[in-house]
BAFI-3210 file (N, C-alpha, C; in Angstrom, 3 decimals, decimal comma, padded with zeros to 6 digits):
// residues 127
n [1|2|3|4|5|6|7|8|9|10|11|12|13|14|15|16|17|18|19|20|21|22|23|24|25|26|27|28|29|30|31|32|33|34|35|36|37|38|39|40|41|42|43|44|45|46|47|48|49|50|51|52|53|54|55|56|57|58|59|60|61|62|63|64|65|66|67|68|69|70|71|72|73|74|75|76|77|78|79|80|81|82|83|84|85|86|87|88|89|90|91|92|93|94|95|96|97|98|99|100|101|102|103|104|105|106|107|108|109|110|111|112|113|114|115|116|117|118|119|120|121|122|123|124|125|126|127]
n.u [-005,779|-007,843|-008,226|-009,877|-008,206|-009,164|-009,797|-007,419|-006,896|-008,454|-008,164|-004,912|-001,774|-000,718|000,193|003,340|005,169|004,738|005,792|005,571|003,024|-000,261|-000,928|-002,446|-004,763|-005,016|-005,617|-007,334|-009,488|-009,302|-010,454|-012,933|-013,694|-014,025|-015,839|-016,102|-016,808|-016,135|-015,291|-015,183|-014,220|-015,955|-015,850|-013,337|-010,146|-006,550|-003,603|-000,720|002,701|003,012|003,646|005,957|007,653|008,670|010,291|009,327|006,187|006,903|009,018|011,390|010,859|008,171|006,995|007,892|006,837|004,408|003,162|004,562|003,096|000,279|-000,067|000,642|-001,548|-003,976|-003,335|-002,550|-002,893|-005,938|-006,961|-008,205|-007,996|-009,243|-008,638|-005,958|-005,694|-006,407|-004,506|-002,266|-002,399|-003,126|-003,045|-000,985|000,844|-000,429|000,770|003,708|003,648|002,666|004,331|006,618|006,058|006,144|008,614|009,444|011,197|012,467|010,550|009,088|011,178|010,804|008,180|009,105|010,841|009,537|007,207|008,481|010,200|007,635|006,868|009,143|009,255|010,348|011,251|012,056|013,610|013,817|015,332]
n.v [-004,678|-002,550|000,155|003,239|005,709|008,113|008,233|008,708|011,038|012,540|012,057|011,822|010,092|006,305|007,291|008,102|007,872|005,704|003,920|000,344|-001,521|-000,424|001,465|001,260|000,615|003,769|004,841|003,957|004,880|007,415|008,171|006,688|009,183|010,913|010,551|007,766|004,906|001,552|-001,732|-004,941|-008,002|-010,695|-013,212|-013,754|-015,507|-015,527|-015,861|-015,928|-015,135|-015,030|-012,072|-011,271|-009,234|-007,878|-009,858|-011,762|-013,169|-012,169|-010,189|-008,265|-005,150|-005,772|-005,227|-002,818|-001,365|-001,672|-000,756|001,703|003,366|002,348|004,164|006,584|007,025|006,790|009,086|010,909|011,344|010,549|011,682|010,271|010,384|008,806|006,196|005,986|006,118|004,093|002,029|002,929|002,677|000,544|-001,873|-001,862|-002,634|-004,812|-006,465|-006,097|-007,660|-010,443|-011,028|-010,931|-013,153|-015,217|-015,140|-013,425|-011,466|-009,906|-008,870|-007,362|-005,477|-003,859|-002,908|-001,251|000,448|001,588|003,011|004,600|006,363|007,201|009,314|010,796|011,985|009,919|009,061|006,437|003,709|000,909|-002,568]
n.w [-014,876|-016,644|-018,033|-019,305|-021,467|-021,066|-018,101|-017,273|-018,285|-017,377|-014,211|-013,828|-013,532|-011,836|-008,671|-008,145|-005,936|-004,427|-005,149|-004,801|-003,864|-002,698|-005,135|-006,937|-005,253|-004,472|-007,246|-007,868|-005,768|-006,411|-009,206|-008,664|-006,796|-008,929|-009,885|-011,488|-012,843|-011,064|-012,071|-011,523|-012,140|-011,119|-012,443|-012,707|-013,482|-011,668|-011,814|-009,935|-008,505|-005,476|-004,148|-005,403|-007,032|-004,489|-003,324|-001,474|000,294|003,241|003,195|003,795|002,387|001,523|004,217|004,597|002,357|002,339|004,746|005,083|002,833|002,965|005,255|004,053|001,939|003,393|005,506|004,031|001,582|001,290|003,461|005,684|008,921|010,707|010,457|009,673|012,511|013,566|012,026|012,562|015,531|016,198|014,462|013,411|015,289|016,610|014,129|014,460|016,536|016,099|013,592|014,965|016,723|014,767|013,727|011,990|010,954|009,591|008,558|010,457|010,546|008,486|008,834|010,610|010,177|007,359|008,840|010,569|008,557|007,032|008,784|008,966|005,983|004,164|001,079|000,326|-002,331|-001,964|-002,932]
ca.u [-006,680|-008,076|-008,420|-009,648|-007,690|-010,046|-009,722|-005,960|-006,750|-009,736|-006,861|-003,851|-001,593|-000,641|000,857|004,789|005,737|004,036|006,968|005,021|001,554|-001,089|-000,710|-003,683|-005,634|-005,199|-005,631|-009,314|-010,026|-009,068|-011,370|-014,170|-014,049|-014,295|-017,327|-015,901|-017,198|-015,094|-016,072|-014,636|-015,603|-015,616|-015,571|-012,254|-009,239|-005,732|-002,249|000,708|003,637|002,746|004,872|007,660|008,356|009,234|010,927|008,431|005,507|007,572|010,042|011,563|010,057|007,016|006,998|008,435|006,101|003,379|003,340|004,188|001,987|-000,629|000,130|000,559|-002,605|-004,581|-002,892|-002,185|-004,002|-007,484|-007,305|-008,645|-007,618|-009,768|-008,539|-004,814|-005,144|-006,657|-003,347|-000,499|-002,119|-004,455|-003,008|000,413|001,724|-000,384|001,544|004,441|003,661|002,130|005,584|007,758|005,632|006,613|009,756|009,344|011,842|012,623|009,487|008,977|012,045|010,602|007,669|009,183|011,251|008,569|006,279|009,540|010,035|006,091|006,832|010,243|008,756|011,441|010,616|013,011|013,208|014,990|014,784]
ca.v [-003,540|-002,676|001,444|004,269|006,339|009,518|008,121|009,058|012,560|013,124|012,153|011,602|008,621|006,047|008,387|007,192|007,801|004,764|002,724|-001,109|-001,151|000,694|002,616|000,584|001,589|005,063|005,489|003,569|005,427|009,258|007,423|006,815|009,784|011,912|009,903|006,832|003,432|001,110|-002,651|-005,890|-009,484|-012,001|-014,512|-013,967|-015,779|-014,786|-016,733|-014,851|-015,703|-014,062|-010,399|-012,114|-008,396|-007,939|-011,015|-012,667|-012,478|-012,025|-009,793|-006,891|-004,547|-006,193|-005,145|-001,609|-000,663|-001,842|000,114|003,091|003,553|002,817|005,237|007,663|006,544|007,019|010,286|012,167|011,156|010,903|012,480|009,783|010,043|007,481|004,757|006,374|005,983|002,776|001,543|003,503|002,181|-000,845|-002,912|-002,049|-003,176|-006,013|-007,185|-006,241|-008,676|-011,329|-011,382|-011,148|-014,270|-016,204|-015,435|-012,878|-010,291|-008,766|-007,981|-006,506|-004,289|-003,333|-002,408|-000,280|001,394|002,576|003,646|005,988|006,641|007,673|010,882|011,413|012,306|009,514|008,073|005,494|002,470|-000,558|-003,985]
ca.w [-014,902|-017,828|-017,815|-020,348|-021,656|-020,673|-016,675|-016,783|-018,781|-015,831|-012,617|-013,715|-013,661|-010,597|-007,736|-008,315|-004,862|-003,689|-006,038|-004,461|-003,028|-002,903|-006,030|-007,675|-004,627|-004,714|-008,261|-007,999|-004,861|-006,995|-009,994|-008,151|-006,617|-009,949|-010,608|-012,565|-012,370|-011,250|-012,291|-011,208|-012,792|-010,067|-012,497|-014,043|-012,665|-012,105|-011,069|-009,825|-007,231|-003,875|-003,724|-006,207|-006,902|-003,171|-002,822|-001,202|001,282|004,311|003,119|004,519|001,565|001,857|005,279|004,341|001,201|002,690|006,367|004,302|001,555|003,821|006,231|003,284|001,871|005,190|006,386|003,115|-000,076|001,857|004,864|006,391|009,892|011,610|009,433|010,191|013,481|013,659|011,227|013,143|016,761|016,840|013,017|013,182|016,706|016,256|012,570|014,445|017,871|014,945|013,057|015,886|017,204|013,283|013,743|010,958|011,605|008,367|007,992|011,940|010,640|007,399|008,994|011,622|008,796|006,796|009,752|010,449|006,864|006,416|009,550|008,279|004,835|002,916|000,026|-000,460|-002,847|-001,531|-003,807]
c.u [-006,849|-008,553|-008,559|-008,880|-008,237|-009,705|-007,928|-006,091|-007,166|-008,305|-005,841|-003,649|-001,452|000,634|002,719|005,029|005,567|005,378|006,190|004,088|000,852|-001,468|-002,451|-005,146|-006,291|-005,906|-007,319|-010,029|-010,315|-010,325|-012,436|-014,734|-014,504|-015,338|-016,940|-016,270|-016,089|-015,898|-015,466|-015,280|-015,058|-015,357|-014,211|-010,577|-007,300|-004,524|-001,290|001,651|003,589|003,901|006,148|008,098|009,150|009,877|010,499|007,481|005,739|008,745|010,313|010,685|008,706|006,357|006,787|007,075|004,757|002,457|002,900|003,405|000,790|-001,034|000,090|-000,964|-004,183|-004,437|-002,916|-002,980|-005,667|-007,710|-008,583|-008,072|-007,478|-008,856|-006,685|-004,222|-005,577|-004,780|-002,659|-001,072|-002,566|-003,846|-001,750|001,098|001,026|000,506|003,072|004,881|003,222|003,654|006,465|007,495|006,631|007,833|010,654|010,081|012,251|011,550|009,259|009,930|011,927|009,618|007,310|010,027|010,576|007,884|007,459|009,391|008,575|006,592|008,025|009,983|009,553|011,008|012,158|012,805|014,456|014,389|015,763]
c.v [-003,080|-000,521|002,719|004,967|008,046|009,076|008,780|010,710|013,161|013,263|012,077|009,903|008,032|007,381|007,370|006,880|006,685|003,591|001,157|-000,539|-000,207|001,491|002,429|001,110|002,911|005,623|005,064|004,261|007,153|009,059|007,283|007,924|011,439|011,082|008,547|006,078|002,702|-000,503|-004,250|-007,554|-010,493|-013,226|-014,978|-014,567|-015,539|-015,553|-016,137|-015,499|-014,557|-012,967|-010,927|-010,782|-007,659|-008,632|-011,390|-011,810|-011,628|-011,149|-007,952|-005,724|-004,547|-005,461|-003,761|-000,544|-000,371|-000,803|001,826|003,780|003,856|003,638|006,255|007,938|007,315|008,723|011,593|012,245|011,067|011,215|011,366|009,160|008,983|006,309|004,982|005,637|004,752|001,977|001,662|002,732|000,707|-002,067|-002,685|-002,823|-004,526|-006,868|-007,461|-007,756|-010,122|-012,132|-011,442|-012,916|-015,474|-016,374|-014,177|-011,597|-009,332|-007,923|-006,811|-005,374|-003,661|-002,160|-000,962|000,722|002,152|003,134|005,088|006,782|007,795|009,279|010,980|012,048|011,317|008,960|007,033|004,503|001,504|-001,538|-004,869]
c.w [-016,335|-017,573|-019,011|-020,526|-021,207|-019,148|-016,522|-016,972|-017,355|-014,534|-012,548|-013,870|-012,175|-009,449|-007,204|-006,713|-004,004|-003,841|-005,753|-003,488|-002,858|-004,055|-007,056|-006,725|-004,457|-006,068|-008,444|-007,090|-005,633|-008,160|-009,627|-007,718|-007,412|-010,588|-011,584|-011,723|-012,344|-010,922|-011,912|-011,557|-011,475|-010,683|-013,233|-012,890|-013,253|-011,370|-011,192|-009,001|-006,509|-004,190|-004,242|-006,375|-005,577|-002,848|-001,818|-000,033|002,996|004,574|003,943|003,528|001,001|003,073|005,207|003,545|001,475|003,931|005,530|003,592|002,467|004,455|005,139|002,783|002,785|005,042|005,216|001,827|000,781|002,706|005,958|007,913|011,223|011,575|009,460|011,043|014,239|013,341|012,439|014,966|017,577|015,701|012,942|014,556|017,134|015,486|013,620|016,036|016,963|014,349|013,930|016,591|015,747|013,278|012,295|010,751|010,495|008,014|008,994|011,501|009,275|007,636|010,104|010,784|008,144|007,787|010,026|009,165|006,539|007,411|009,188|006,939|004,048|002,413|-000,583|-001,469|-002,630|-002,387|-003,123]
res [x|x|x|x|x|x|x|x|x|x|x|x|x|x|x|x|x|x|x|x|x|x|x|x|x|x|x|x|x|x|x|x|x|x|x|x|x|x|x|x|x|x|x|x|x|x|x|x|x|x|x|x|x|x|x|x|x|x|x|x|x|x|x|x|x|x|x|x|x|x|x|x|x|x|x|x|x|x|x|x|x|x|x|x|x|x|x|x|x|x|x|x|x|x|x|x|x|x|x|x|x|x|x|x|x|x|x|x|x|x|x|x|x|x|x|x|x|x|x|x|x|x|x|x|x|x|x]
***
């Protein structure tokens, strides 16, 4: 991301509490919505290792960061309830019937962690 220095003065910086995921979201979603452009080159390419800071795609904190944020995301930073309650009843108990199918269980218990976590108010950070 490439970001002015005036876009941070205007909204601030990324919203810590997020600690993995989302945080990039939010902060383009708060950005846009104070009128900034936000620009993306399709033609520029980029090589990473899948959620290596999570320890991997499947991982319990993967599972965890992800659920949460979202749900925070959703419920608290945009008051977007719809899109909430889509997540918390129609996209989560899918992921979690999906991964339980894979065999994917760290993640099934990452993601039932944070979904707690998000109505408990905890902000943990597990690595």
């Amino acid at each position: 991301m490439l970001i002015k220095k005036q876009v941070f003065n205007d909204i601030g910086y990324f919203y810590e509490p997020y600690f993995l995921t989302v945080e990039d979201l939010d902060f383009c979603w708060r950005a846009r919505k104070k009128g900034w452009k936000i620009v993306v080159n399709l033609d520029s390419c980029l090589w990473h290792k899948v959620s290596a800071s999570r320890q991997g795609e499947f991982s319990f904190s993967n599972g965890y960061y992800g659920t949460r944020n979202r749900l925070i995301f959703a419920f608290e930073r945009t008051n977007n309830f719809l899109g909430g309650i889509i997540l918390l009843f129609l996209i989560i108990p899918a992921r979690i019937f999906q991964w339980t199918l894979m065999g994917r269980f760290n993640m099934v218990k990452g993601l039932i962690l944070g979904t707690l976590d998000f109505f408990r108010k905890r902000m943990f950070k597990f690595r």
